[in-house]
C-alpha positions as CSV (number, residue, x, y, z in Angstrom):
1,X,7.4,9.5,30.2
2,X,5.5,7.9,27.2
3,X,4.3,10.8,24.8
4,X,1.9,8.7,23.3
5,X,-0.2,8.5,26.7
6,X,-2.8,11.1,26.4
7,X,-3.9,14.0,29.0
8,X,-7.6,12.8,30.4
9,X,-8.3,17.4,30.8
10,X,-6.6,18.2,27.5
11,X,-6.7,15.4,25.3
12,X,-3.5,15.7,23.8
13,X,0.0,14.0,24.7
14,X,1.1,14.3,28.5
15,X,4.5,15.7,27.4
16,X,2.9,18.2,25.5
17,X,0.8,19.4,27.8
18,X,3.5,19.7,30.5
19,X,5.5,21.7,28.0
20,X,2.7,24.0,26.7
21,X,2.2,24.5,30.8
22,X,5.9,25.5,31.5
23,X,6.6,28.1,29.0
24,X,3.2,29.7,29.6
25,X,0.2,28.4,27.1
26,X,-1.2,26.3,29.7
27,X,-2.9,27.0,33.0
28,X,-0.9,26.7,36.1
29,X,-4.1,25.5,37.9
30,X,-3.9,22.6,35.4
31,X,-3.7,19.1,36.0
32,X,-2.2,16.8,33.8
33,X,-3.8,13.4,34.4
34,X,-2.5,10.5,31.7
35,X,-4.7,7.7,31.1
36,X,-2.9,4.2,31.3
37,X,-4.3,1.0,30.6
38,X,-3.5,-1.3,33.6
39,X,-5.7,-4.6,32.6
40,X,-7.4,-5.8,29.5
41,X,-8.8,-9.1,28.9
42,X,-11.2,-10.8,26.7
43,X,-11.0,-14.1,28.3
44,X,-10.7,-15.8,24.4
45,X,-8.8,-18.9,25.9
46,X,-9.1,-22.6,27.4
47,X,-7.8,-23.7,30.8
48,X,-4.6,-25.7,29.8
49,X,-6.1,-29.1,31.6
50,X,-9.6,-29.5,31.9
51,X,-11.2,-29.5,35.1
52,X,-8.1,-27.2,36.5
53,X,-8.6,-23.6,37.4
54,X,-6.0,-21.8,35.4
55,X,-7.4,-18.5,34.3
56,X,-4.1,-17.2,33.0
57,X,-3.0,-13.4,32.2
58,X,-2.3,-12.8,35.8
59,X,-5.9,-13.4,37.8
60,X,-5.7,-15.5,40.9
61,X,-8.5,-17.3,43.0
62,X,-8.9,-18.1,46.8
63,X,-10.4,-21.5,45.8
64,X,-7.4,-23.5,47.2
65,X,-7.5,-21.4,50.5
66,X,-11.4,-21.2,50.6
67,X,-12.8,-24.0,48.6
68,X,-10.4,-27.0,48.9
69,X,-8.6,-26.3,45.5
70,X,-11.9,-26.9,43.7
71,X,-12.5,-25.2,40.7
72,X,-14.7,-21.9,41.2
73,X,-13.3,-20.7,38.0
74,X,-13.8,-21.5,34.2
75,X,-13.1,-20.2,31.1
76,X,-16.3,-20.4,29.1
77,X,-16.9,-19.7,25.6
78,X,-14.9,-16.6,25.5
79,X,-16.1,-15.5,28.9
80,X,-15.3,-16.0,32.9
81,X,-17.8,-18.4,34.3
82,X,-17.5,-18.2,38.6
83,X,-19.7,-19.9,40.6
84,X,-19.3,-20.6,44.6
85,X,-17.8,-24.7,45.3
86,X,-20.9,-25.9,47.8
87,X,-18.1,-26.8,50.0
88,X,-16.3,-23.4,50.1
89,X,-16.4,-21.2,53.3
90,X,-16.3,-18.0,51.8
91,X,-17.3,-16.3,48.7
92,X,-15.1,-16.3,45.4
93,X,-12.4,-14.0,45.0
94,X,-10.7,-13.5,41.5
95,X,-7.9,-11.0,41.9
96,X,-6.1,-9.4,39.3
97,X,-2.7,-7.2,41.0
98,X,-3.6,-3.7,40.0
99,X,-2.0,-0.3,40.8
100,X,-3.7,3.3,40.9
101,X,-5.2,6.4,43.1
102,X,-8.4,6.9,40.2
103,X,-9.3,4.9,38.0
104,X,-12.2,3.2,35.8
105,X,-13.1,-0.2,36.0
106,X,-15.3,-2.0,33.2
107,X,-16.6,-5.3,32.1
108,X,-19.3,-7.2,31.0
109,X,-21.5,-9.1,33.1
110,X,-24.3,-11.6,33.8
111,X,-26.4,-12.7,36.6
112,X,-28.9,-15.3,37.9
113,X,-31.7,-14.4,40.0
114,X,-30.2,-14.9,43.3
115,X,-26.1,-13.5,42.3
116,X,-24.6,-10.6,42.6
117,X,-20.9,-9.0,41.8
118,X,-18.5,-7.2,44.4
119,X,-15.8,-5.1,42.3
120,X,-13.6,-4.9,45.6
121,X,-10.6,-2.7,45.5
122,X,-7.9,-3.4,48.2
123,X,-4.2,-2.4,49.0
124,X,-2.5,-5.6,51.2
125,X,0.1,-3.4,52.5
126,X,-2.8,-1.6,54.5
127,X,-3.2,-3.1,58.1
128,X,-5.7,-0.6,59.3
129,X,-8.4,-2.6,57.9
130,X,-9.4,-6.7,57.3
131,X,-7.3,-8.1,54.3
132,X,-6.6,-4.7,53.0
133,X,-10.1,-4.0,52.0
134,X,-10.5,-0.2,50.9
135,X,-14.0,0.1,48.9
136,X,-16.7,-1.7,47.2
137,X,-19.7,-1.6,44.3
138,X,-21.8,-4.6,45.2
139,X,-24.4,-5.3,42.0
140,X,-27.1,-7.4,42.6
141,X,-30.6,-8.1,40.2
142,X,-32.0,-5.1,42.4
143,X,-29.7,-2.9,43.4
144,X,-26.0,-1.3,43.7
145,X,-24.4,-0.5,47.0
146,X,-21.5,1.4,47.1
147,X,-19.4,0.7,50.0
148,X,-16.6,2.8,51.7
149,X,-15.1,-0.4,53.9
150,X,-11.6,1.3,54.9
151,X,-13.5,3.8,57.4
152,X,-16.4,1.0,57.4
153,X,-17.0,-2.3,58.6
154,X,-13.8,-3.6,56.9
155,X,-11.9,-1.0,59.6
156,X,-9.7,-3.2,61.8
157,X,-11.2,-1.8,65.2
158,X,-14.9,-1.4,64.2
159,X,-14.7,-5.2,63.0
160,X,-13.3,-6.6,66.2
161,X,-15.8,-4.9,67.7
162,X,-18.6,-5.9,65.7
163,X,-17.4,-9.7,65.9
164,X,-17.1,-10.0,69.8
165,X,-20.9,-7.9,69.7
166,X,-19.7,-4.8,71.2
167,X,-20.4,-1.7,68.4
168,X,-21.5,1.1,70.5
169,X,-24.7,2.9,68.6
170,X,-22.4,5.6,67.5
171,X,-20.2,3.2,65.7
172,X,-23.2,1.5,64.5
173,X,-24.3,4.9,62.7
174,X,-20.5,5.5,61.7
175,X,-21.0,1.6,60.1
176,X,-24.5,2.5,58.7
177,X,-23.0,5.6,57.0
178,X,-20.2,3.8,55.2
179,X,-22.6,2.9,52.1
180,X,-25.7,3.6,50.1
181,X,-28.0,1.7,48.4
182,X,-29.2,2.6,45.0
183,X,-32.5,0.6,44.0
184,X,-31.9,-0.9,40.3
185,X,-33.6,-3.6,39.0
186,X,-31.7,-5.7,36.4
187,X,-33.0,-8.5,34.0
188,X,-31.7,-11.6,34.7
189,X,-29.3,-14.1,32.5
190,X,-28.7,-11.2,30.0
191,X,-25.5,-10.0,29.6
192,X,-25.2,-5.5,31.1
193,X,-22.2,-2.9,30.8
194,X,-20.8,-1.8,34.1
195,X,-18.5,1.1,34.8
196,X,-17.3,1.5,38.2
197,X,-15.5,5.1,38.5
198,X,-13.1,5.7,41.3
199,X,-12.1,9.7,41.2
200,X,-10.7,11.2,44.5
201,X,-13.1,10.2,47.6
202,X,-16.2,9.6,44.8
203,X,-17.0,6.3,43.3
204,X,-19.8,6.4,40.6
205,X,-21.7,3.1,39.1
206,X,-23.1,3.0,36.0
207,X,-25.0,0.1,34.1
208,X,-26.0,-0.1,30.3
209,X,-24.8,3.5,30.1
210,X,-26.7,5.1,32.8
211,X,-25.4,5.8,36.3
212,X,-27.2,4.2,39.0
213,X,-25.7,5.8,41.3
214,X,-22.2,7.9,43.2
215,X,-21.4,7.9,47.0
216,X,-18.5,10.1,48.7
217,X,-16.5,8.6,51.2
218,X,-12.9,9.2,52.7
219,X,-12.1,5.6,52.1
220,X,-12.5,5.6,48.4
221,X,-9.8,7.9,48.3
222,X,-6.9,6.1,49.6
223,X,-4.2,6.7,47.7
224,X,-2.2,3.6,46.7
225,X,-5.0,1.1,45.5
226,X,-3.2,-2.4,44.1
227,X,-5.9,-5.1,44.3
228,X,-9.2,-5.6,42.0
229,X,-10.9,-8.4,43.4
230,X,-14.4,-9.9,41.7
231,X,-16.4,-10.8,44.5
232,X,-19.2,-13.6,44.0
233,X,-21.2,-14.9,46.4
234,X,-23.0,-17.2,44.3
235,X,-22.4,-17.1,40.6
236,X,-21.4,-14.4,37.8
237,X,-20.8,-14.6,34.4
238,X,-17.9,-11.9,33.9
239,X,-16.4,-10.7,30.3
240,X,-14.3,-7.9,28.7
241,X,-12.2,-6.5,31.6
242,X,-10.9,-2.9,31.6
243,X,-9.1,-1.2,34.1
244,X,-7.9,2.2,32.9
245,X,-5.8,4.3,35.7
246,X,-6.3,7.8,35.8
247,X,-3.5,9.4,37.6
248,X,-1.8,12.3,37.1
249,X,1.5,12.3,34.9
C-alpha cells in the first residue's frame, strides 16, 4: 500500500490511518477511503497524421465500428473537439478503460445550441444489461438527467421488451423511474466545470461549482465500474479530464 495516498475521512496517509485504527486512536466505525488518481489529461498534443483519429494516452472511439473509420475525434488547440460523422449510425463514444466502485469525474466542457454530453460509466463484463451500460449524467444547454440504466432501459429484459413494443405499464413506470431531470440552463459556446460524483447508489452533478442536481438509484452502485465513455450525440468540446477513484484502502 502507497503511504503517500491520502485518507478522503481523515486526510492523512492511508497507512497511518489504518495503524492509528488498530492500536486504538482511531474509530472502529471508520472507513479508510484512499483517493487514487485513475485518468488525467490535458489533451496538449497533435494527432501524429493529420486527418487520422489518434487521441493517444489510452482513449478509444467507436468511429470505425459506427462511423466508417471517419474521424469523430480531434485534438484541437489543447482541447478534445468530437463531433458526430453525418454518415455514422450511432452517437460518438470516447472511452477511456477505467476501474472503481466511487469515484469523481471532472472536465471541462463546451456546447453548441443543439449538443449535449453523456459521461456514461459501464462494466463490459456485465451481461445483465446492453453493452455493459451501468449509469449516466446526460448535460445538455437546458438541463441534466441523471440516469440509472443498469435497473433502467439499458436492463437486458426491459430493452427487448421495449424494442419488440411490449413494456407492460408497470415496467414503463419501473423505466420512467430510472432518471430525473434537473432543469439548468447553460450559455452556449462558453467553456463550464462539471463534476460528476459517483458515491455508493448516489450520483451528484455539479456545474460551475454548483450542483444541479443528485438522484439515488441501485444501479449507480454497482460495484466494479471499468468504462468512462463520453457520449455525444452531436458535438462537444471536451478538456481537462479527471477521474479520481474513491475506494476504500
Amino acid at each position: 500500500m502507497n503511504n503517500s495516498v491520502l485518507c478522503r475521512v481523515c486526510s492523512v496517509p492511508v497507512l497511518t490511518c489504518l495503524i492509528a485504527i488498530a492500536v486504538g486512536f482511531g474509530s472502529p466505525d471508520a472507513t479508510c477511503f484512499a483517493d487514487q488518481v485513475l485518468l488525467k489529461d490535458a489533451f496538449e498534443r497533435d494527432e501524429p497524421t493529420a486527418g487520422e483519429e489518434a487521441i493517444g494516452n489510452g482513449w478509444a472511439t467507436n468511429s470505425k465500428a459506427r462511423a466508417k473509420g471517419n474521424q469523430q475525434v480531434d485534438l484541437v488547440d489543447g482541447a478534445m473537439q468530437i463531433t458526430r460523422h453525418p454518415v455514422a449510425d450511432h452517437g460518438v463514444s470516447v472511452t477511456h478503460e477505467v476501474s472503481f466502485r466511487d469515484a469523481t469525474i471532472e472536465l471541462r466542457f463546451q456546447l453548441g445550441p443543439e449538443d449535449d454530453l453523456g459521461i456514461n460509466i459501464a462494466d463490459m463484463k456485465e451481461k445483465s444489461v446492453h453493452a455493459g451500460h451501468l449509469c449516466m449524467a446526460r448535460i445538455t444547454t437546458k438541463s441534466v438527467e441523471i440516469h440509472d440504466l443498469k435497473t433502467g432501459r439499458m436492463n437486458q429484459t426491459l430493452r427487448t421488451a421495449a424494442k419488440a413494443k411490449t413494456l407492460s405499464d408497470d415496467q414503463k413506470k419501473l423505466i420512467a423511474s430510472k432518471k430525473k431531470r434537473f432543469p439548468h440552463k447553460l450559455t452556449t459556446n462558453q467553456w463550464h466545470s462539471l463534476k460528476v460524483e459517483i458515491h455508493g447508489e448516489t450520483m451528484a452533478v455539479s456545474i460551475d461549482g454548483k450542483e444541479v442536481g443528485r438522484f439515488a438509484s441501485a444501479g449507480m452502485g454497482h460495484a466494479t465500474k471499468s468504462r468512462l465513455r463520453l457520449a455525444v450525440n452531436h458535438s462537444a468540446k471536451v478538456d481537462d479530464v479527471l477521474v479520481t477513484a474513491h475506494d476504500p484502502a
